[in-house]
BAKE-36434 format. One record per residue: residue in one letter; x, y, z of N, C-alpha, C in turn. Coordinates in steps of 0.05 Angstrom, whole numbers, plus 5000, padded with zeros to 4 digits. Layout:
<recs>
+-----+------+------+------+-------+-------+-------+------+------+------+
: res : n.px : n.py : n.pz : ca.px : ca.py : ca.pz : c.px : c.py : c.pz :
+-----+------+------+------+-------+-------+-------+------+------+------+
:   A :    X :    Y :    Z :     X :     Y :     Z :    X :    Y :    Z :
...
+-----+------+------+------+-------+-------+-------+------+------+------+
</recs>
This chain:
<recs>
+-----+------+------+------+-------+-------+-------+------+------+------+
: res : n.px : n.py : n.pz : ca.px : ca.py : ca.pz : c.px : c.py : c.pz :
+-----+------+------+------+-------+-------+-------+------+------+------+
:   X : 9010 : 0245 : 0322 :  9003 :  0251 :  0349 : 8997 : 0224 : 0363 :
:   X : 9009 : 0225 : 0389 :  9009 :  0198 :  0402 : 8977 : 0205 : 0412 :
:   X : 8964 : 0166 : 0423 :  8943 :  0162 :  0442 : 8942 : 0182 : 0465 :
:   X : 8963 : 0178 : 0470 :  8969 :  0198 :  0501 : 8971 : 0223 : 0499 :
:   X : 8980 : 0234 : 0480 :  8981 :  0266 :  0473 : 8949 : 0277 : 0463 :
:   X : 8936 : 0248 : 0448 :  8917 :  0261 :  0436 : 8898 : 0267 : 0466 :
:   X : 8896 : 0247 : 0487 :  8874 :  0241 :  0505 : 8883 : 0267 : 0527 :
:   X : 8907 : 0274 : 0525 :  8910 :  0296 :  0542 : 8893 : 0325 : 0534 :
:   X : 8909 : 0325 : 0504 :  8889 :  0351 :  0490 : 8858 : 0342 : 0497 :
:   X : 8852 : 0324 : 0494 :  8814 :  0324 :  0498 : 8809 : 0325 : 0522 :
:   X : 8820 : 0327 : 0544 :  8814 :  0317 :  0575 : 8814 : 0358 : 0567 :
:   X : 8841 : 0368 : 0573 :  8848 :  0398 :  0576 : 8832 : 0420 : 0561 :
:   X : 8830 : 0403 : 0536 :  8804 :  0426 :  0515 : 8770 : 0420 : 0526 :
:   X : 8757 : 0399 : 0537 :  8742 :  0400 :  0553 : 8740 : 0410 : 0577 :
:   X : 8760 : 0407 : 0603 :  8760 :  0431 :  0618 : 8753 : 0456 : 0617 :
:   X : 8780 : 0461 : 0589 :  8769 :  0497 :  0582 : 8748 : 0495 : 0574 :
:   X : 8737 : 0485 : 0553 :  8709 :  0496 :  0543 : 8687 : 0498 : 0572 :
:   X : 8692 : 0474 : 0595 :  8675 :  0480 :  0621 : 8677 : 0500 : 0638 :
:   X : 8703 : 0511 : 0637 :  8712 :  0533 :  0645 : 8699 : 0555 : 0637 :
:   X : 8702 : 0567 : 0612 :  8694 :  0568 :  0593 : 8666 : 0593 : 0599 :
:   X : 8651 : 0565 : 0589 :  8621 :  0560 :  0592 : 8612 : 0571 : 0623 :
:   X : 8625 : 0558 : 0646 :  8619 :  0569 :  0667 : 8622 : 0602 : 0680 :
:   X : 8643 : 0612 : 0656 :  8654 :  0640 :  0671 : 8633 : 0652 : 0656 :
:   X : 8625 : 0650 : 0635 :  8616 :  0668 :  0613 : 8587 : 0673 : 0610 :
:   X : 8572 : 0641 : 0610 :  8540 :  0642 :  0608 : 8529 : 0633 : 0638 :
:   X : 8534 : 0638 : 0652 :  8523 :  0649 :  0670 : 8508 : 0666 : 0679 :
:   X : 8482 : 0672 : 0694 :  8474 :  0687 :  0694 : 8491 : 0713 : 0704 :
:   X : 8495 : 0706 : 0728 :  8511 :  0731 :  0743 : 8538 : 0721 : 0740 :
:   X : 8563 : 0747 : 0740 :  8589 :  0737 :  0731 : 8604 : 0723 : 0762 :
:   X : 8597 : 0727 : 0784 :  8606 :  0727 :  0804 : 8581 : 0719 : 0827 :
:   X : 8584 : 0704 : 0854 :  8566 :  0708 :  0871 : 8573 : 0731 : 0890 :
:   X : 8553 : 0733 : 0906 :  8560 :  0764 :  0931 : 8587 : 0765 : 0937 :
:   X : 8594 : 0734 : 0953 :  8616 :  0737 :  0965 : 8641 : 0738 : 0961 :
:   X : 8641 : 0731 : 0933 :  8662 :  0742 :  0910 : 8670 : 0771 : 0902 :
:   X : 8645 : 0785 : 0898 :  8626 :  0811 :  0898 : 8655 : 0830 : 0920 :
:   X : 8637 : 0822 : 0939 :  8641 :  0834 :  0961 : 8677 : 0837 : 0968 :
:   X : 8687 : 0814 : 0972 :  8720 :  0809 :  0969 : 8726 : 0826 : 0944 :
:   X : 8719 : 0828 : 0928 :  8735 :  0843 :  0899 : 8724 : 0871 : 0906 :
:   X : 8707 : 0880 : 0914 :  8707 :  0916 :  0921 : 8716 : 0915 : 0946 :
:   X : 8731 : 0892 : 0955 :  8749 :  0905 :  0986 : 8769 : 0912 : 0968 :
:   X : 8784 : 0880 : 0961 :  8810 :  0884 :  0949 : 8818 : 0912 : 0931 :
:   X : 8791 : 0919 : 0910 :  8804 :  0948 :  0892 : 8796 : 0972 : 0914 :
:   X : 8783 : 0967 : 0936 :  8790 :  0989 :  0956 : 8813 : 0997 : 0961 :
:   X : 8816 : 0972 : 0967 :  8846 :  0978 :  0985 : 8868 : 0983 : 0965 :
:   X : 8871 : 0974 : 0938 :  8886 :  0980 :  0920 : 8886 : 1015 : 0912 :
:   X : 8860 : 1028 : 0918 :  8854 :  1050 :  0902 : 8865 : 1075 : 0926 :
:   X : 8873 : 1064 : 0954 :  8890 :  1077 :  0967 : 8925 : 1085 : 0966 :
:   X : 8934 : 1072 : 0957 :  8958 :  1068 :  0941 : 8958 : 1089 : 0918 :
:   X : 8981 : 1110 : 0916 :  8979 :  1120 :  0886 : 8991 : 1100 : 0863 :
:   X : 9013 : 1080 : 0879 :  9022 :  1058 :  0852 : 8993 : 1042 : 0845 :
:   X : 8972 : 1043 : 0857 :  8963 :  1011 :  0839 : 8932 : 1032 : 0844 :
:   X : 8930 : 1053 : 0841 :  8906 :  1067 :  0833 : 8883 : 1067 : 0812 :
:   X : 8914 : 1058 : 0791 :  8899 :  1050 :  0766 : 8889 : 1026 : 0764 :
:   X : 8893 : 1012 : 0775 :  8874 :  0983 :  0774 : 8843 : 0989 : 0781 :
:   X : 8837 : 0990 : 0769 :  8801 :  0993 :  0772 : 8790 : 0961 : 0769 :
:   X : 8763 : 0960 : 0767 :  8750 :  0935 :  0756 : 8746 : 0934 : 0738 :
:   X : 8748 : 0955 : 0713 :  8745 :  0953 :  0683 : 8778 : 0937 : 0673 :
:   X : 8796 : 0942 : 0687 :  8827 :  0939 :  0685 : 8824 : 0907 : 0694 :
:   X : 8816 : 0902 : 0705 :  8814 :  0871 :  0723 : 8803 : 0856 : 0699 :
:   X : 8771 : 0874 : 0698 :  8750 :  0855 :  0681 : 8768 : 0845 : 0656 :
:   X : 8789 : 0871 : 0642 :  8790 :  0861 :  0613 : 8818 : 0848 : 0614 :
:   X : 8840 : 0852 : 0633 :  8860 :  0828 :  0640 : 8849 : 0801 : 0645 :
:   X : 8822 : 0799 : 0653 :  8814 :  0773 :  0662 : 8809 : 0763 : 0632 :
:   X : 8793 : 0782 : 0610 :  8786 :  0770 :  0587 : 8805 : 0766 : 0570 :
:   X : 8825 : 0773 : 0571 :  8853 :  0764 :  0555 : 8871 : 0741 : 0568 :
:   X : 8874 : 0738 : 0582 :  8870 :  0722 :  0602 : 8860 : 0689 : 0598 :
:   X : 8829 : 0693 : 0605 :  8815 :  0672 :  0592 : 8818 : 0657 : 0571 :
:   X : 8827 : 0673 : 0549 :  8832 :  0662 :  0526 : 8860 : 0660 : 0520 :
:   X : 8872 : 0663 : 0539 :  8907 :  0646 :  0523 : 8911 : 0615 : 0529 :
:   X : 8891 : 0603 : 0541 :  8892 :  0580 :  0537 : 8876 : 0565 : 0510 :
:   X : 8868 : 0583 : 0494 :  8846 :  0570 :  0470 : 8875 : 0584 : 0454 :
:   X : 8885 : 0595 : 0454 :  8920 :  0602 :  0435 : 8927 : 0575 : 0437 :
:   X : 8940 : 0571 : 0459 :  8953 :  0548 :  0462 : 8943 : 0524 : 0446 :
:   X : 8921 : 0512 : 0461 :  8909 :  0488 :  0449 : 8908 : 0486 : 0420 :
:   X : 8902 : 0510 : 0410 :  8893 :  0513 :  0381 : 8927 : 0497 : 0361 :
:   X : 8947 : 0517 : 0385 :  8975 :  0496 :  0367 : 8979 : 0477 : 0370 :
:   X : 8969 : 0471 : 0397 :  8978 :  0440 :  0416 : 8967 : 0421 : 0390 :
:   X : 8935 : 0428 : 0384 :  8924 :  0406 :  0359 : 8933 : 0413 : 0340 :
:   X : 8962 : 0426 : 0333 :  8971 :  0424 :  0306 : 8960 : 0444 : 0297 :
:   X : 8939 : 0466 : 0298 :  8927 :  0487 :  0282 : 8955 : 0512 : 0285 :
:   X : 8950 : 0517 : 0256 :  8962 :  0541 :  0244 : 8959 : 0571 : 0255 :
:   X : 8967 : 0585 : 0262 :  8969 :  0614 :  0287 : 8947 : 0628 : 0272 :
:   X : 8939 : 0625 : 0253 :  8918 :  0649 :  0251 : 8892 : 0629 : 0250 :
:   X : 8885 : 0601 : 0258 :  8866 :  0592 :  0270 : 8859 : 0605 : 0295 :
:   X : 8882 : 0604 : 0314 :  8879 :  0607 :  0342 : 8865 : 0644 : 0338 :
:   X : 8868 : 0661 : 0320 :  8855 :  0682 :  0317 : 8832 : 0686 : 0312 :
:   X : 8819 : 0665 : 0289 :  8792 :  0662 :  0281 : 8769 : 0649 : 0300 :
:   X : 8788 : 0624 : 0315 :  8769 :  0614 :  0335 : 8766 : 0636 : 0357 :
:   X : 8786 : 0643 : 0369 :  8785 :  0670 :  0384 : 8763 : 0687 : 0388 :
:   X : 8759 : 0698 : 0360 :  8734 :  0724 :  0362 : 8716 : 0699 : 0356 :
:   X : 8717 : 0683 : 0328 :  8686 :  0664 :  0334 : 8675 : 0660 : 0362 :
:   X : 8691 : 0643 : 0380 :  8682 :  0641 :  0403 : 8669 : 0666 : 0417 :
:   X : 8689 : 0688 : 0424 :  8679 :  0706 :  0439 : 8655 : 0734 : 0425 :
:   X : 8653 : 0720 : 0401 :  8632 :  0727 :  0391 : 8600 : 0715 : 0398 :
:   X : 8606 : 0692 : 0395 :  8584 :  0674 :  0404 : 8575 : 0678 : 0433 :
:   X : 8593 : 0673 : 0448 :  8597 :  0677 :  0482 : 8572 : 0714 : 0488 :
:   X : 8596 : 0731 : 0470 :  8574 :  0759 :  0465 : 8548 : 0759 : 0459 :
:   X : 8546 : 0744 : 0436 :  8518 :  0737 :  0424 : 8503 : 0728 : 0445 :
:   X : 8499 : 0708 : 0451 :  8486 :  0689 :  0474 : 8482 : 0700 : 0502 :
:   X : 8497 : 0729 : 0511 :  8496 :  0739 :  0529 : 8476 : 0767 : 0525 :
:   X : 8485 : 0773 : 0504 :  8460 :  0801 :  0489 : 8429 : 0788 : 0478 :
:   X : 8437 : 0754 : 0466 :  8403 :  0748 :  0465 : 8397 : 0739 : 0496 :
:   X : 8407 : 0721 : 0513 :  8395 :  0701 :  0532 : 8397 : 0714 : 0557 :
:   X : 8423 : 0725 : 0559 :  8429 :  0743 :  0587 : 8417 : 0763 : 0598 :
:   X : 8394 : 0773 : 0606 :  8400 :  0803 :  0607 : 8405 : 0816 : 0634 :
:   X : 8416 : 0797 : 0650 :  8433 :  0810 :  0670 : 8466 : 0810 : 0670 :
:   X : 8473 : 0805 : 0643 :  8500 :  0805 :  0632 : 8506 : 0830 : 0613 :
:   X : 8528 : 0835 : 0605 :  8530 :  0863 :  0581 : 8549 : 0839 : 0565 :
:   X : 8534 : 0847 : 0546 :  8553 :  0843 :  0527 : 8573 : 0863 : 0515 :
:   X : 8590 : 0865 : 0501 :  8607 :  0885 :  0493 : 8633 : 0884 : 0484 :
:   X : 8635 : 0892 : 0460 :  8666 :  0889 :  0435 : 8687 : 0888 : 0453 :
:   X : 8693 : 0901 : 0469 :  8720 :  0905 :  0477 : 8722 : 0883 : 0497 :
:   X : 8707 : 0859 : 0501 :  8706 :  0834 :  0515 : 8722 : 0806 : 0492 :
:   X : 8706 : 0822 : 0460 :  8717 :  0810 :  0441 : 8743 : 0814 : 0427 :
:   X : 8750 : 0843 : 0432 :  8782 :  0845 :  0434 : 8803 : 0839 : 0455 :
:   X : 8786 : 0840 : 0474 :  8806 :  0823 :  0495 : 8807 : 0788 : 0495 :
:   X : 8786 : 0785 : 0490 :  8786 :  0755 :  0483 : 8802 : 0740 : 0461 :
:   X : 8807 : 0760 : 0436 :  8819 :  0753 :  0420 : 8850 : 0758 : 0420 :
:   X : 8855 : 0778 : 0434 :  8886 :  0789 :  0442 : 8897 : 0765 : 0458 :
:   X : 8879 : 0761 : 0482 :  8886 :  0731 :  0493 : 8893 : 0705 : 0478 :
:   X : 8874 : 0703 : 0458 :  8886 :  0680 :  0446 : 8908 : 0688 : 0426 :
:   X : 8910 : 0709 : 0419 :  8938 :  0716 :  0409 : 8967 : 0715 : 0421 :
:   X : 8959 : 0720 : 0445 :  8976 :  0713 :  0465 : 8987 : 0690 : 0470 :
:   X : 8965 : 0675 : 0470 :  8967 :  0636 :  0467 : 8980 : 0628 : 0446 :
:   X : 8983 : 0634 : 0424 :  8986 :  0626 :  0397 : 9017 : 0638 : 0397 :
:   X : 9020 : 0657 : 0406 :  9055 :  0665 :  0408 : 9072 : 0659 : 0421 :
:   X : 9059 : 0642 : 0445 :  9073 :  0643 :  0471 : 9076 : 0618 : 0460 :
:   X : 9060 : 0597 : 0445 :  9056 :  0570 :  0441 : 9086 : 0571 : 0404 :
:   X : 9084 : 0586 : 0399 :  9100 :  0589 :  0375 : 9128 : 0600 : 0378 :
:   X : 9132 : 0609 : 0397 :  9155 :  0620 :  0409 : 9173 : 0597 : 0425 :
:   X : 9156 : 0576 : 0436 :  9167 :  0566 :  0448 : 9175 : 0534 : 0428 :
:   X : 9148 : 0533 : 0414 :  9157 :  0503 :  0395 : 9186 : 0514 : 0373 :
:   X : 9184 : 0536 : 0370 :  9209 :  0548 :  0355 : 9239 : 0542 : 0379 :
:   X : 9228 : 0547 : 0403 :  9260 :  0538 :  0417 : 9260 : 0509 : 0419 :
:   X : 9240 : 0493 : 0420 :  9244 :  0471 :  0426 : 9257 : 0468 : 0396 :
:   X : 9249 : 0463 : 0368 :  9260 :  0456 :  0350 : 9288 : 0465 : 0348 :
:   X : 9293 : 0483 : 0355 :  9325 :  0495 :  0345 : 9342 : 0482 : 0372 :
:   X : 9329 : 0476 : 0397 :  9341 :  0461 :  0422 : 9343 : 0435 : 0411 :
:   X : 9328 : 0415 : 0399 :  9332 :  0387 :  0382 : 9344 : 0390 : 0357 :
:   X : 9351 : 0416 : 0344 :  9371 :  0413 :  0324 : 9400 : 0412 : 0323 :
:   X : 9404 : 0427 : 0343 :  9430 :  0428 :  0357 : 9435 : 0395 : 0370 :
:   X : 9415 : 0375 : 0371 :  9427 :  0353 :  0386 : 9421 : 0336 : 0365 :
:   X : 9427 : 0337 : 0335 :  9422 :  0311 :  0323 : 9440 : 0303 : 0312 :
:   X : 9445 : 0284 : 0302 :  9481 :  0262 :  0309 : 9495 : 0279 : 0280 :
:   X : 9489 : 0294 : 0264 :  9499 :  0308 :  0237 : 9525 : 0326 : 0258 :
:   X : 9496 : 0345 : 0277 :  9505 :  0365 :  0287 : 9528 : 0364 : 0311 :
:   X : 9523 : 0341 : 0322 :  9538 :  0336 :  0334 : 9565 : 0330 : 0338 :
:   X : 9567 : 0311 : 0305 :  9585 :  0302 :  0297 : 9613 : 0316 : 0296 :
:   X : 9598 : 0346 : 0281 :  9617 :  0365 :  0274 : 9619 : 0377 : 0305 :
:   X : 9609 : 0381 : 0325 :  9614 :  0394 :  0347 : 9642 : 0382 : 0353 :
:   X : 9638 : 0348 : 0365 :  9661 :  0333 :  0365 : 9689 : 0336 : 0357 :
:   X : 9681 : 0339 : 0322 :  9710 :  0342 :  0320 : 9729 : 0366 : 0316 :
:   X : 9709 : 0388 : 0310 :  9722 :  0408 :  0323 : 9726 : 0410 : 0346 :
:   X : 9720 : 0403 : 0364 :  9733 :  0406 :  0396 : 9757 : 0395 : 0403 :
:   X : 9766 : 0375 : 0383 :  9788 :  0356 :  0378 : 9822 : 0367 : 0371 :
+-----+------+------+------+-------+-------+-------+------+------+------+
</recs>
């Protein structure tokens, strides 16, 4: 891993973790005026028979899957193996849970924050594996063996 690749991962995995940290242990998840805009917006959604089903439980737990496909990612970006990006996943959003059920108590904690959290980074971890798999088979196709033979069959 290059200087430059490494300082990018640490610049980007510090963000998230402030990210992070800011969405989660917080006292309150949102201020009023956030509040207030998000029960206009699923108002007006809940007039509509197409988008009825969007509630705020539907929002809340897209947001928590969500959240975490960027800790998928990173987890490959540093070279970790796909079922890291699973274990850190629930560790984290276990902890995040924990710390909101001891410290919070104007927060809920609750499992299905930790299955969405972890589905998210599953998400990260496939989307991140799916794509280093095209890139490798996209650089195998261009290496001078392979190419060679392209050449002269075209000949």
């Amino acid at each position: 891993m290059t200087k430059r690749r490494r300082a990018w991962l640490v610049a980007a995995s510090c963000v998230y973790a402030v990210a992070v940290w800011w969405m989660t242990l917080r006292p309150s998840i949102y201020d009023p005026e956030v509040g207030w805009l998000l029960a206009r917006v699923l108002g007006a959604l809940q007039l509509s028979p197409l988008t009825s089903w969007i509630t705020f439980d539907v929002v809340e737990s897209a947001s928590n899957v969500a959240m975490f496909v960027p800790l998928g990612v990173l987890v490959i970006a540093w070279g970790g193996r796909w079922w890291h990006g699973l274990v850190l996943g629930t560790a984290v959003s276990s902890a995040i849970e924990l710390c909101q059920l001891l410290f919070l108590p104007t927060r809920v904690a609750d499992l299905r924050d930790v299955a969405a959290n972890t589905l998210g980074a599953a998400i990260g971890v496939g989307l991140m594996l799916v794509l280093s798999r095209a890139r490798r088979s996209s650089q195998h196709s261009h290496n001078a063996r392979h190419r060679k033979l392209i050449d002269t069959s075209a000949q």
